[in-house]
N, CA, C and O of each residue as an XYZ file, in Angstrom:
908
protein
N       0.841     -1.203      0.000
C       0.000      0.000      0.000
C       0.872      1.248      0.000
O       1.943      1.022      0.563
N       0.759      2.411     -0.425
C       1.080      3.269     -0.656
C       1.037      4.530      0.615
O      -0.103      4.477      1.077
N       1.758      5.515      1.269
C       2.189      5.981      2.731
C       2.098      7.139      2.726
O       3.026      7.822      2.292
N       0.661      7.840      3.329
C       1.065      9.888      3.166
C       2.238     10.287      3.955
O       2.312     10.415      5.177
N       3.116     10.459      3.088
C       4.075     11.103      3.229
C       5.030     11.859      4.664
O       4.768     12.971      5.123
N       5.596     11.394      4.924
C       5.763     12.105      7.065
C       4.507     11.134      7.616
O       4.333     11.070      8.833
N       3.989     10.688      7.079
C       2.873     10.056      8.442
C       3.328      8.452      8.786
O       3.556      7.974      9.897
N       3.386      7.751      7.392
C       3.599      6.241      8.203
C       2.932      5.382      8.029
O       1.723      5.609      8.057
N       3.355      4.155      7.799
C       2.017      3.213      7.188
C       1.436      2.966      7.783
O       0.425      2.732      7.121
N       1.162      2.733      9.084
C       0.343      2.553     10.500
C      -0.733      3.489     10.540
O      -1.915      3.155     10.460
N      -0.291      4.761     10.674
C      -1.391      5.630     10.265
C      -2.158      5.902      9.347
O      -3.378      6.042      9.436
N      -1.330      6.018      8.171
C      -1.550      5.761      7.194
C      -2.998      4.786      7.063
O      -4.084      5.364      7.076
N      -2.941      3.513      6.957
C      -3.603      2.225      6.957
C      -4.767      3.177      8.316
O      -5.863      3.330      7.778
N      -4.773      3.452      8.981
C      -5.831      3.748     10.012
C      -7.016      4.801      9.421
O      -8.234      4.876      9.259
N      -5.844      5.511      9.232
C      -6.951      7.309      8.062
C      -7.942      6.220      6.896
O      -9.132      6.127      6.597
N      -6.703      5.549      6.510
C      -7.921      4.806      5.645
C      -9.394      4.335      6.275
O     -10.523      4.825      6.249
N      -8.875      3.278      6.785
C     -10.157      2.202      7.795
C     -11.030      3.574      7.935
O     -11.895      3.747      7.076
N     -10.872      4.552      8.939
C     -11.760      5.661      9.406
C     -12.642      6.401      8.405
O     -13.638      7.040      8.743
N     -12.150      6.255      6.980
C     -12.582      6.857      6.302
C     -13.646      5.870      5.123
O     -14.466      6.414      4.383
N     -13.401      4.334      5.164
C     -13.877      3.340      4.920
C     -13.597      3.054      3.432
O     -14.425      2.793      2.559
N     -12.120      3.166      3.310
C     -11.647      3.042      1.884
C     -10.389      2.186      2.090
O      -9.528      2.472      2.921
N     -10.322      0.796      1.038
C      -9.964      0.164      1.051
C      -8.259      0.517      0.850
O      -7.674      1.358      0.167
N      -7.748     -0.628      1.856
C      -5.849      0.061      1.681
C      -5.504     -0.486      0.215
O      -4.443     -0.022     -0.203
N      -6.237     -1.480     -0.778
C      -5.438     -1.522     -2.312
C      -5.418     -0.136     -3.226
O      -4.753      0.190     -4.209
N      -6.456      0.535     -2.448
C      -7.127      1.880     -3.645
C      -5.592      2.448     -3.986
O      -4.604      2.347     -3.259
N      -5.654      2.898     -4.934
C      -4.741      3.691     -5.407
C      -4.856      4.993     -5.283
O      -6.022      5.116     -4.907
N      -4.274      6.343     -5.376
C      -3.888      7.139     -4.559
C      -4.614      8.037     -5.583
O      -5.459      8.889     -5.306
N      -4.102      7.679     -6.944
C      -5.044      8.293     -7.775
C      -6.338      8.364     -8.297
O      -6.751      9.148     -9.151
N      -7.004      7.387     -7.650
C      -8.306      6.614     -7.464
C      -9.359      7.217     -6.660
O     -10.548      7.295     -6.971
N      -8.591      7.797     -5.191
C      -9.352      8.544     -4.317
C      -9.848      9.861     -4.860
O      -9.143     10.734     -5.367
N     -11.573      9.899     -4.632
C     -11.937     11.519     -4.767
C     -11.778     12.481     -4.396
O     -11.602     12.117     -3.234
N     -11.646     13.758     -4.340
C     -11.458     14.851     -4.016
C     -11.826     14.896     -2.599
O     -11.033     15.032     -1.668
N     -12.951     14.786     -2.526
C     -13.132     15.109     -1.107
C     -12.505     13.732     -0.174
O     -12.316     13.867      1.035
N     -12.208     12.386     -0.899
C     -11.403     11.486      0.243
C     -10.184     11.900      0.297
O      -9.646     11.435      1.302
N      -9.528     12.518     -0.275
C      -8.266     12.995     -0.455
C      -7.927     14.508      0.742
O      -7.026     14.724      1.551
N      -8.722     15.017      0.466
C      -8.758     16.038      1.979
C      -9.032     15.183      2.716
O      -8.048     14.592      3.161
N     -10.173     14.774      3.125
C     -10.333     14.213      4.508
C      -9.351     12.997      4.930
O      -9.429     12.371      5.987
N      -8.242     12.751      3.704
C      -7.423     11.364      4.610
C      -6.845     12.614      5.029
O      -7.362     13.016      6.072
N      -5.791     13.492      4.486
C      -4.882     14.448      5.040
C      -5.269     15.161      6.144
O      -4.396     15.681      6.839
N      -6.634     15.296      6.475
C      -7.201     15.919      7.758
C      -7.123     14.753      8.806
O      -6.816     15.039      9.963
N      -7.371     13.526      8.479
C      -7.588     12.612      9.364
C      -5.944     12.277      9.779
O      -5.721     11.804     10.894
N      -4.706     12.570      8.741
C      -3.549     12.366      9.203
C      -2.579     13.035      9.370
O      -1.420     12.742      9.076
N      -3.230     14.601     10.169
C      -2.606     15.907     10.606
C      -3.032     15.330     12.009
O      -3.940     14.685     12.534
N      -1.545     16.096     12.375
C      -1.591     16.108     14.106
C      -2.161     16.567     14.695
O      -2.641     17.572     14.171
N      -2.530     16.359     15.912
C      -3.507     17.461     16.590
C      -3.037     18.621     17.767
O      -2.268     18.511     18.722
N      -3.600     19.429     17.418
C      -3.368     20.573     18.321
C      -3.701     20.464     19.928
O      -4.841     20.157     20.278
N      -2.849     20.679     20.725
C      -3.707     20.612     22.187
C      -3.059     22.275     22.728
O      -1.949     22.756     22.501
N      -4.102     22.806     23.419
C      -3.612     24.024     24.159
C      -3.255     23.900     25.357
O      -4.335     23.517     25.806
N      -2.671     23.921     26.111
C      -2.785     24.005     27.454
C      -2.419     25.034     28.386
O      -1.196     25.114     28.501
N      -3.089     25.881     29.115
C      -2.942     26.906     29.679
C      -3.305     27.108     31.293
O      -3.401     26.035     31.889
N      -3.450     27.896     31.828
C      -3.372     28.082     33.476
C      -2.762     29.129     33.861
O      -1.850     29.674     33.240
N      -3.368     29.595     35.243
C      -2.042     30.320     35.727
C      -1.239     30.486     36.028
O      -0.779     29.344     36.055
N      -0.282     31.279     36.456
C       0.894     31.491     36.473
C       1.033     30.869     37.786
O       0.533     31.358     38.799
N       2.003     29.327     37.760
C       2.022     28.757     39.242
C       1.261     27.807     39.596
O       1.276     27.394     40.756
N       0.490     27.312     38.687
C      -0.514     26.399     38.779
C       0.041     25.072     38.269
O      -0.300     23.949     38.642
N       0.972     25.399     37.333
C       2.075     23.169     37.215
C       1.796     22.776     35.947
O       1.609     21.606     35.611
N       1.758     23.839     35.148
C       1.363     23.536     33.897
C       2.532     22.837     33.423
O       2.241     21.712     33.018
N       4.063     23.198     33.315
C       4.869     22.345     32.789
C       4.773     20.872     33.491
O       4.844     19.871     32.777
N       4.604     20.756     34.962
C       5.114     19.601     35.777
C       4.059     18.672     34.919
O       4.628     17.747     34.340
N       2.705     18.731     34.731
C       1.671     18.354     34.571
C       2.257     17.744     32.874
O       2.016     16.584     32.538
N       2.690     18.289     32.352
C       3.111     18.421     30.553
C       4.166     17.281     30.756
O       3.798     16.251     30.191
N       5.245     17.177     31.330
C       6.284     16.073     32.009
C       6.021     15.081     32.374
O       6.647     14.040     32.174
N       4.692     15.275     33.192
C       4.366     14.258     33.654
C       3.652     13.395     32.323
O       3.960     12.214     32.164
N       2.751     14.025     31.453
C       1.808     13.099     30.380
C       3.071     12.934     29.763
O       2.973     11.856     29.179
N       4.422     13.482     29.524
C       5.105     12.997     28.026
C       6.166     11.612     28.753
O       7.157     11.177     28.167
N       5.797     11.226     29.781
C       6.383      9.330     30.169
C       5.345      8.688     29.725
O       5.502      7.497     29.993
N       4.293      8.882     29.142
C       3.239      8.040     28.779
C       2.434      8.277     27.548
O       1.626      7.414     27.205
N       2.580      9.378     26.845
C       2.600      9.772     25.433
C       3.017     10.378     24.885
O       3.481     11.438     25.305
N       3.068      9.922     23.409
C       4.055     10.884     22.672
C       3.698     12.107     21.949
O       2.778     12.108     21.131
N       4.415     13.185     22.230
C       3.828     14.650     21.213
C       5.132     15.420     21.318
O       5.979     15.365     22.209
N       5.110     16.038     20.379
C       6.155     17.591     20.307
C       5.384     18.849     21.103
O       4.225     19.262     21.093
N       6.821     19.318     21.918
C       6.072     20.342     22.812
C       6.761     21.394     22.440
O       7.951     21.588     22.686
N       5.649     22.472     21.520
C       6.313     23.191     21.110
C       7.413     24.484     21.597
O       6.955     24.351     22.731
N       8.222     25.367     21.728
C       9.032     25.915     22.322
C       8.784     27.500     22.198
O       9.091     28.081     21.157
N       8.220     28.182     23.290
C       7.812     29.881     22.823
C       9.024     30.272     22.428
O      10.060     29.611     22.347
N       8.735     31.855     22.088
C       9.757     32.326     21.987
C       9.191     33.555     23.328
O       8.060     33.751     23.773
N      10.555     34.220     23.685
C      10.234     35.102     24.947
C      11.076     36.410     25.243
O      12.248     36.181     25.544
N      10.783     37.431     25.219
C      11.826     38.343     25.800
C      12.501     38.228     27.160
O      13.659     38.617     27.317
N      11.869     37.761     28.021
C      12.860     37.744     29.437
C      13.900     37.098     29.225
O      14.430     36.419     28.345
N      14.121     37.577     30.536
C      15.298     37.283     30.584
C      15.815     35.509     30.851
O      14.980     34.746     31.338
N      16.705     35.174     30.624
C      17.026     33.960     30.868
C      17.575     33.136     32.244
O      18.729     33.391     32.590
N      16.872     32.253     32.965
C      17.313     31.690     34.158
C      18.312     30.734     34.320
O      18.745     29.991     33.438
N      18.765     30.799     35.834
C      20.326     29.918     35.976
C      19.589     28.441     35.331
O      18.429     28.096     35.560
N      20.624     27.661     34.443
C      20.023     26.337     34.005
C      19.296     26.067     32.906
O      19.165     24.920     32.480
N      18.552     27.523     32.141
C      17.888     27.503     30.814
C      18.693     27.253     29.731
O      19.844     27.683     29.657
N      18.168     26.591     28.893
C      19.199     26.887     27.376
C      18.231     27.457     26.340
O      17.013     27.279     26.369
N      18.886     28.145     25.443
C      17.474     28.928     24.616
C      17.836     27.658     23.242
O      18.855     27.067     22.885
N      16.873     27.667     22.933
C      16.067     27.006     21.484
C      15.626     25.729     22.858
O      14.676     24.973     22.658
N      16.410     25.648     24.139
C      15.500     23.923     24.218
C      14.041     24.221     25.228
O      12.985     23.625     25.013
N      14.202     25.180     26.273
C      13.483     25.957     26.918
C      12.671     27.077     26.593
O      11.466     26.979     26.827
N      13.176     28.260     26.030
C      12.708     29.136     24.948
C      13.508     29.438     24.486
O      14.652     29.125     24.816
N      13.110     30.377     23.266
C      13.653     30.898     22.001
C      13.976     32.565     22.593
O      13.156     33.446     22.335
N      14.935     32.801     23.202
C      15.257     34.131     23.992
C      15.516     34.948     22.984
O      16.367     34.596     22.167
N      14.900     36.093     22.845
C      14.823     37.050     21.681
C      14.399     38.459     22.570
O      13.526     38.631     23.422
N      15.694     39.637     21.819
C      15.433     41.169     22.208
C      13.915     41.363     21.282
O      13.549     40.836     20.232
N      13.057     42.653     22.459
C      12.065     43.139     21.754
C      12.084     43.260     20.361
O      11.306     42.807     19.522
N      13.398     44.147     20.208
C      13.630     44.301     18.373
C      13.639     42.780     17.827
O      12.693     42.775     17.040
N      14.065     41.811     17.828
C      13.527     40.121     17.539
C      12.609     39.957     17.727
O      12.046     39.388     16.792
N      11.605     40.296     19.095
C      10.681     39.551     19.290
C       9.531     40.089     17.942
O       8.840     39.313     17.282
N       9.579     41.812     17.761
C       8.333     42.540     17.280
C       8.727     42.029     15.818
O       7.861     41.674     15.018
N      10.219     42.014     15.494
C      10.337     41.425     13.989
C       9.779     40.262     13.547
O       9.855     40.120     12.326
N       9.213     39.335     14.185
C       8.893     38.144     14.027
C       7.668     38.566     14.248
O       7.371     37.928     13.238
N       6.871     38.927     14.516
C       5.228     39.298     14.949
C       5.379     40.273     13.069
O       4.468     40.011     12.283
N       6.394     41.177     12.626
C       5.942     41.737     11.610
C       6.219     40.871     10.727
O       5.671     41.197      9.674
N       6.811     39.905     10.627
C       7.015     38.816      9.883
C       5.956     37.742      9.768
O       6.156     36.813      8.986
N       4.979     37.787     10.397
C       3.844     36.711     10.666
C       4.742     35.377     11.058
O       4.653     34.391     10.327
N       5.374     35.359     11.905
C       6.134     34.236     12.496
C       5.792     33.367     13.253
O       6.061     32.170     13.352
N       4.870     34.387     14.054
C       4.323     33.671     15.147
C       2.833     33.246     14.965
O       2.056     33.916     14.285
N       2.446     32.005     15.659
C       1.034     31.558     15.717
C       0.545     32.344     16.820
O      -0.670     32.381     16.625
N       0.711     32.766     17.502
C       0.122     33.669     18.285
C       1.051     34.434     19.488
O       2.156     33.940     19.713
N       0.681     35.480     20.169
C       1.549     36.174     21.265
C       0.909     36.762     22.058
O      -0.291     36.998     21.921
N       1.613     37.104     23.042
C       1.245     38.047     24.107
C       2.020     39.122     25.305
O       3.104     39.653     25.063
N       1.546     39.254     26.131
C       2.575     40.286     26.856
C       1.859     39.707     28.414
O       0.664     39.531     28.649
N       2.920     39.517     29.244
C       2.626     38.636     30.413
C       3.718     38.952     31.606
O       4.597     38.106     31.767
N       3.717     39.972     32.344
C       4.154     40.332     33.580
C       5.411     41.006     32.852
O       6.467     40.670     33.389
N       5.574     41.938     31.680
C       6.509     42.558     31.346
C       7.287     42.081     30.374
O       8.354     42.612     30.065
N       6.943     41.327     29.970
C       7.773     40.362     29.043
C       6.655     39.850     27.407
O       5.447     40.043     27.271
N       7.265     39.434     26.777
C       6.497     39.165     25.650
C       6.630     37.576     25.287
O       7.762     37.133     25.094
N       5.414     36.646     25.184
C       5.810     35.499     24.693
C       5.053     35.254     23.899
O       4.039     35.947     23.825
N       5.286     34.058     22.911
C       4.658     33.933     21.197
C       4.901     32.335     21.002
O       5.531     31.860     21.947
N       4.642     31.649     20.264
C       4.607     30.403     19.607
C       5.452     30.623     18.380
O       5.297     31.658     17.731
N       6.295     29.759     18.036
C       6.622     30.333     16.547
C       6.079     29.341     15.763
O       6.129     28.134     16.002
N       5.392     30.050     14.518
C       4.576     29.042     13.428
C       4.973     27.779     12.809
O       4.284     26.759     12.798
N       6.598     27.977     12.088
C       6.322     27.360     11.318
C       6.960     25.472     11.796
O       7.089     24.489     11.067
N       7.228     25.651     13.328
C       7.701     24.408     13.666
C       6.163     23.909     14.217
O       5.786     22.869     13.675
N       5.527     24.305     14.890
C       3.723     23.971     15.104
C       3.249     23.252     14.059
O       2.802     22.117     14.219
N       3.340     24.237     12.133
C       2.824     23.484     11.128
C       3.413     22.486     10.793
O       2.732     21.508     10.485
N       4.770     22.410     10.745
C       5.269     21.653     10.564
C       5.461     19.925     10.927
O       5.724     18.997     10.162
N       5.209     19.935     12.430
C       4.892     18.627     13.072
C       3.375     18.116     13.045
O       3.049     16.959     13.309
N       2.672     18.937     12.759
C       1.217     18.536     12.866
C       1.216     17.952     11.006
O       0.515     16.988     10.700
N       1.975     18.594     10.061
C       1.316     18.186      8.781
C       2.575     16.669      8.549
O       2.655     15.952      7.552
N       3.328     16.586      9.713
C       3.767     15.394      9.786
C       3.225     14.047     10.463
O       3.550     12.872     10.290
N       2.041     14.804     11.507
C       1.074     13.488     11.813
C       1.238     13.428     13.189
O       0.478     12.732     13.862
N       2.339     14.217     13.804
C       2.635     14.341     15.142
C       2.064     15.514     15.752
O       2.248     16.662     15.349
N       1.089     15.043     17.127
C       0.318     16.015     18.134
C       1.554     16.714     18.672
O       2.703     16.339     18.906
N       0.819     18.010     18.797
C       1.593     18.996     19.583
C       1.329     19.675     20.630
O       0.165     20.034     20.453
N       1.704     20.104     21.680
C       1.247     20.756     22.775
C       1.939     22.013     22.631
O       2.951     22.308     21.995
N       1.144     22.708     23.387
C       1.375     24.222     23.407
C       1.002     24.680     24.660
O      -0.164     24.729     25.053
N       2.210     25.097     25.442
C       1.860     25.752     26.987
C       2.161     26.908     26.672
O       3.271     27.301     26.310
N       0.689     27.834     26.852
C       1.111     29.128     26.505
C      -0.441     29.575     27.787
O      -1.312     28.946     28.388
N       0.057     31.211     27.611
C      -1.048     32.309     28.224
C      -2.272     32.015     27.939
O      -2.579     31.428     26.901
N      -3.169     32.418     28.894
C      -4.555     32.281     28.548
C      -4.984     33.134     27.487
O      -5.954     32.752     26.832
N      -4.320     34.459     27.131
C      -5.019     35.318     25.839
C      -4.344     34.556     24.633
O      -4.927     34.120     23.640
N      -2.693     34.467     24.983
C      -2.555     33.187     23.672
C      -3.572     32.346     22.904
O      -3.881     32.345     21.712
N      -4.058     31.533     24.089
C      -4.972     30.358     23.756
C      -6.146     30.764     22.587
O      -6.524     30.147     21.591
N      -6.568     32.128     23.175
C      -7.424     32.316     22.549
C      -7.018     32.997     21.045
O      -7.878     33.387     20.255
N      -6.042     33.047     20.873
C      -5.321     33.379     19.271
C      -5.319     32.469     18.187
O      -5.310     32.548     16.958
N      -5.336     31.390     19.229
C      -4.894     29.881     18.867
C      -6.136     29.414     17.976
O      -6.144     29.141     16.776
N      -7.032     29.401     18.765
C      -8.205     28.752     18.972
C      -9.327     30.003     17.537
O     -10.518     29.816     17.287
N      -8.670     30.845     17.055
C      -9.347     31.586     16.091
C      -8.903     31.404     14.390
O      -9.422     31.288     13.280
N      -7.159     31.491     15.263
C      -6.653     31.059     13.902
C      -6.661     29.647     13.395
O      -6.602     29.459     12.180
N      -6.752     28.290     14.527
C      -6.483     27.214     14.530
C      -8.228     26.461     15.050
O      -8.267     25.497     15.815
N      -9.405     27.050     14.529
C     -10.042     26.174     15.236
C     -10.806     24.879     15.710
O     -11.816     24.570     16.344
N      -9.737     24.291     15.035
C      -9.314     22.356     15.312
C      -8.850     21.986     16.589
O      -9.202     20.982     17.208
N      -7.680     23.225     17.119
C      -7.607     22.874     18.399
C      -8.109     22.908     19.566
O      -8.982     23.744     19.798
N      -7.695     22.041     20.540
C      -8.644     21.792     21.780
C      -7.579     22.174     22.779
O      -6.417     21.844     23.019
N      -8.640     23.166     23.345
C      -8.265     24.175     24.486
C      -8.399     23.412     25.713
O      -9.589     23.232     25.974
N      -7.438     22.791     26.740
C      -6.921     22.342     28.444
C      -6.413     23.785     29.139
O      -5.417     24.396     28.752
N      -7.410     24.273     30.395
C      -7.352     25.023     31.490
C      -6.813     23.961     32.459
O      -7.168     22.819     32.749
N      -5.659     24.904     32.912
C      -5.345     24.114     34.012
C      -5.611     24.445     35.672
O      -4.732     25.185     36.114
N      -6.584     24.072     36.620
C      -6.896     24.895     37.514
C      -6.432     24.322     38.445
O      -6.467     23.093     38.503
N      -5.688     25.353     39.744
C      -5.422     25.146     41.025
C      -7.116     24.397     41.812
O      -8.296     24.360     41.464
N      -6.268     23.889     43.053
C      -7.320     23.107     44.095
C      -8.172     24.405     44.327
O      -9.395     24.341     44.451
N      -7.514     25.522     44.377
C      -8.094     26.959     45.142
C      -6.898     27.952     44.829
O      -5.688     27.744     44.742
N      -7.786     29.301     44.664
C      -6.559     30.492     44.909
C      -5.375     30.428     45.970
O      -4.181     30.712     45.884
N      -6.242     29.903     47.096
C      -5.073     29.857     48.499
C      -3.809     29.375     48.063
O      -2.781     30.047     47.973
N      -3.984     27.855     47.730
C      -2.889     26.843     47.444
C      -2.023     27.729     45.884
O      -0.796     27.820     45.891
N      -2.614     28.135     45.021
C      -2.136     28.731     44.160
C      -1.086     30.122     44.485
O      -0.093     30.386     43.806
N      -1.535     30.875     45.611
C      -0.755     31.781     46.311
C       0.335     31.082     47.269
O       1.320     31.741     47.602
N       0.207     30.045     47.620
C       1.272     29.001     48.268
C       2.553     28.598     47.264
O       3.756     28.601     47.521
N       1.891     28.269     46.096
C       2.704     27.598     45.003
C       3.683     28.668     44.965
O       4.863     28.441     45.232
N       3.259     29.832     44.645
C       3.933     31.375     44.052
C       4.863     31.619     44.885
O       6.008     31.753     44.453
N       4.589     31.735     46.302
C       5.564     31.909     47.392
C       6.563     30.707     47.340
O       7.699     30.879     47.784
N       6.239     29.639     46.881
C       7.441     28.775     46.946
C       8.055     28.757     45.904
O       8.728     27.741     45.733
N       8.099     29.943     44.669
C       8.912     30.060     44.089
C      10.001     30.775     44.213
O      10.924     30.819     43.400
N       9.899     31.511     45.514
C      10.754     32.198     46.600
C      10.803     33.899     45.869
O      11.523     34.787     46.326
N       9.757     34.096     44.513
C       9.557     35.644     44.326
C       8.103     36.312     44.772
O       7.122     36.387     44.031
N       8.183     36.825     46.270
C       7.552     36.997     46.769
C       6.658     38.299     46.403
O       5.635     38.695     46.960
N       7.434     38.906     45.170
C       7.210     40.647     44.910
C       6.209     40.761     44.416
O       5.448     41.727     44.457
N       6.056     39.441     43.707
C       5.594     39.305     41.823
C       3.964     38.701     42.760
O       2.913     38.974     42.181
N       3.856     37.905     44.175
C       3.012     37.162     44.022
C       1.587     38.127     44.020
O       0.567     37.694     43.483
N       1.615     39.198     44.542
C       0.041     39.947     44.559
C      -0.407     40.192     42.974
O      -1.565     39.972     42.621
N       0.537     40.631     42.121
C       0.252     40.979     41.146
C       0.037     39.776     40.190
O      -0.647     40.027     39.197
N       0.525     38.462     40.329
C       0.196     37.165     39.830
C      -1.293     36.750     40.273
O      -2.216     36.306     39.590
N      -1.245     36.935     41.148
C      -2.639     36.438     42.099
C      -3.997     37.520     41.439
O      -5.132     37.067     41.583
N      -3.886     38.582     40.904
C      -4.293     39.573     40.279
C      -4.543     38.846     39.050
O      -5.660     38.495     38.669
N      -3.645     38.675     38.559
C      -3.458     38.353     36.737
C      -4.432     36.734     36.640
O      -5.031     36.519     35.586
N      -4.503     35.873     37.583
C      -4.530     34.684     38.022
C      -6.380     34.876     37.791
O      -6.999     34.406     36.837
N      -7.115     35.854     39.178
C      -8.369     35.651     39.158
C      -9.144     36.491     37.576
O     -10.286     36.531     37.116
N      -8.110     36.930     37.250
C      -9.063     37.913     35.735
C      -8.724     36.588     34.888
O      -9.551     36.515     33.979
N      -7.666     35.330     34.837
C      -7.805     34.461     33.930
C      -8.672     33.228     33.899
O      -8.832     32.334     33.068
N      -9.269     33.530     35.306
C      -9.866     32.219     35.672
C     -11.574     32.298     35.509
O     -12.442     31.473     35.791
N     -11.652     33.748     34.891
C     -13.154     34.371     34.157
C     -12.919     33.819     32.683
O     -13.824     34.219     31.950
N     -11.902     32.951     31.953
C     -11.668     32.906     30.507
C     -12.184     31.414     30.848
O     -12.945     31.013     29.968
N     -12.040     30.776     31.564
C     -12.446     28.924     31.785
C     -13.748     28.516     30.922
O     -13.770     27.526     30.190
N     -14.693     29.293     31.077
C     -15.422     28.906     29.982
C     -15.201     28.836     28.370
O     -15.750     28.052     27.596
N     -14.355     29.749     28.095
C     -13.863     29.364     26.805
C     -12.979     28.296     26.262
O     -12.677     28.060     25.093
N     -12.525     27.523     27.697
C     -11.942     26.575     27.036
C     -12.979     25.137     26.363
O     -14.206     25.035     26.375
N     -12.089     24.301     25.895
C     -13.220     22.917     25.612
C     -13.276     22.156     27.086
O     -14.357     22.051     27.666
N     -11.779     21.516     27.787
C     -11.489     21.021     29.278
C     -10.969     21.452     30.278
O      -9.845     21.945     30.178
N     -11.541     21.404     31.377
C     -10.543     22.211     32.794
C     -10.036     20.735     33.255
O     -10.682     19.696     33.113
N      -8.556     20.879     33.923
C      -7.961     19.655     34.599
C      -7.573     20.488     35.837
O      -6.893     21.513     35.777
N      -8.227     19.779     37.310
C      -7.676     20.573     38.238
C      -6.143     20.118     38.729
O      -5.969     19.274     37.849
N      -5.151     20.086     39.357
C      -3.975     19.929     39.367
C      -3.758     19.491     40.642
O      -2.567     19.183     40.682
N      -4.290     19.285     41.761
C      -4.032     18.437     42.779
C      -3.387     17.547     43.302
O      -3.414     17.157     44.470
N      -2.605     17.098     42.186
C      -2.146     15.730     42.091
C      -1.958     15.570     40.933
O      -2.797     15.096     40.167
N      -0.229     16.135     40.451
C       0.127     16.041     39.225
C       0.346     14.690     38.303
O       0.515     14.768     37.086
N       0.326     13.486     39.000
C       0.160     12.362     38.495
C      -1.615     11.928     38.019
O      -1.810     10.967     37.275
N      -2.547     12.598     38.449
C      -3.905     12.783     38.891
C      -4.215     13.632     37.267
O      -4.856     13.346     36.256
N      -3.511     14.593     37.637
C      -4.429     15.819     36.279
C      -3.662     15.451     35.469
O      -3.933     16.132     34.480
N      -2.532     14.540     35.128
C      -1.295     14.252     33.744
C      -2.649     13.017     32.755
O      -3.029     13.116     31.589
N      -3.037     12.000     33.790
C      -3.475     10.784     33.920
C      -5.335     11.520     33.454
O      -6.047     10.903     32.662
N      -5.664     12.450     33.917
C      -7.078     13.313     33.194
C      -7.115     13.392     31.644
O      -7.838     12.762     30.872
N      -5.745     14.723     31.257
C      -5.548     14.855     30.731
C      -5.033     14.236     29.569
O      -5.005     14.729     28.441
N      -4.587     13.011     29.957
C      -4.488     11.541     28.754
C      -5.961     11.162     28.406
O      -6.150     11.030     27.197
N      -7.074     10.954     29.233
C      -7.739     10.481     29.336
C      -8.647     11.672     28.080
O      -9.627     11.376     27.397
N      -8.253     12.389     28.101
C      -8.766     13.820     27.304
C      -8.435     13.298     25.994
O      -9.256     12.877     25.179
N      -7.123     13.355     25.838
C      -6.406     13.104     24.752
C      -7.062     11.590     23.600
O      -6.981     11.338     22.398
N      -7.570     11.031     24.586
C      -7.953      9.527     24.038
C      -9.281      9.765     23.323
O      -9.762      8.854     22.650
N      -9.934     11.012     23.441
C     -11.386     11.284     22.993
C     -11.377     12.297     21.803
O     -12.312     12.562     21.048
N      -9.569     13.018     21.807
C      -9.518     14.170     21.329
C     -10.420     13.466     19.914
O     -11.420     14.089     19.559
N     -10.057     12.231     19.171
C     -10.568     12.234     17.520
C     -12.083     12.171     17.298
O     -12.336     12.267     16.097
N     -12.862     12.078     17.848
C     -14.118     11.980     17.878
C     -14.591     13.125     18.559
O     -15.817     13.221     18.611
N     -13.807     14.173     19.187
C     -13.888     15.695     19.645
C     -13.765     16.003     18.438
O     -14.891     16.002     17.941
N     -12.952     16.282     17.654
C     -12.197     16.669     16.000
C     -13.522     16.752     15.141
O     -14.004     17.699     14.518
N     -13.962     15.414     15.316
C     -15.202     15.234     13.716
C     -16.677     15.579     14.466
O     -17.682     15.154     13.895
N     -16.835     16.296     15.664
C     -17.937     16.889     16.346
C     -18.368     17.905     15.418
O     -19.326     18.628     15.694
């Protein structure tokens, strides 16, 4: 049988079955409209995942990638860089003059501005793994999400919510920047008015708990897709 291209005969052979066309057909055989819908059926899928600031969104992301596989895509960011970061593997560390050149460049899938700093998605590694057949995650801002979700709206939006504000103001303080936490805690309850716009909330209680949700999400995403 014959293999769309970056995807794989496994998948490949599956887009078929789903679509109820036999794996001898020939490639030139398929109609127009089976021909989009295999390539839709064997694009990766988008997942958003967002929360506030302090709420375990990466731990939570670490935790699902020992048990499935996806590309997680890498922002790009003006701040500054922390003891232990490396840029392209953590973020893509870029001066304002970089960051705004790439926003006038249409570079980015989406951006924002978040406690003084600017962060963005860059496009063309996002398109790139998804039109290879591989899901992608995206931990970004809650106004991000919603950039995402206008330009992209295939993807499925994950809120990630604290047990409670309290414990969420606990988390913050144990990041030992105590300056930042009123004004996080600020930024935190105006994002937690956006929850309805997502598709799933995972509360975080138990990062083995909301990783293990959030798979459980993931397992429904294709029949979410053709809703």
């Amino acid at each position: 049988m014959w293999v769309i291209p970056g995807v794989g005969k496994v998948k490949t052979l599956a887009c078929l079955q789903d679509l109820g066309v036999e794996e001898t057909v020939r490639i030139a055989d398929l109609s127009h409209n089976h021909r989009k819908a295999l390539l839709e059926l064997a694009r990766g899928r988008l997942i958003v995942v967002s929360g506030p600031s302090g709420v375990g969104k990466g731990t939570v992301i670490r935790e699902l990638a020992k048990h499935t596989s996806f590309h997680l895509s890498v922002s790009a960011t003006t701040r500054q860089m922390r003891p232990g970061e490396v840029d392209g593997r953590d973020y893509f560390f870029l001066s304002e003059t970089e960051f705004n050149e790439w926003i006038d460049e249409d570079r980015l899938l989406e951006w924002a501005e978040y406690a003084g700093n600017l962060y963005g998605t860059p496009r063309e590694a996002v398109e790139q793994h998804l039109r290879a057949g591989r899901d992608v995650v995206l931990e970004i801002e809650v106004q991000g999400a919603r950039q995402v979700k206008t330009a992209m709206p295939e993807a499925l939006l994950v809120f990630i919510l604290p047990p409670s504000i309290e414990e969420l103001e606990q988390r913050l303080k144990g990041r030992g920047d105590t300056t930042n936490v009123a004004e996080r805690l600020a930024t935190a309850r105006k994002e937690l008015e956006e929850v309805p716009f997502f598709d799933f909330t995972v509360v975080n209680d138990d990062v083995e708990r909301a990783a293990g949700e959030l798979r459980s999400i993931l397992r429904v995403l294709p029949k979410f897709r053709m809703q």
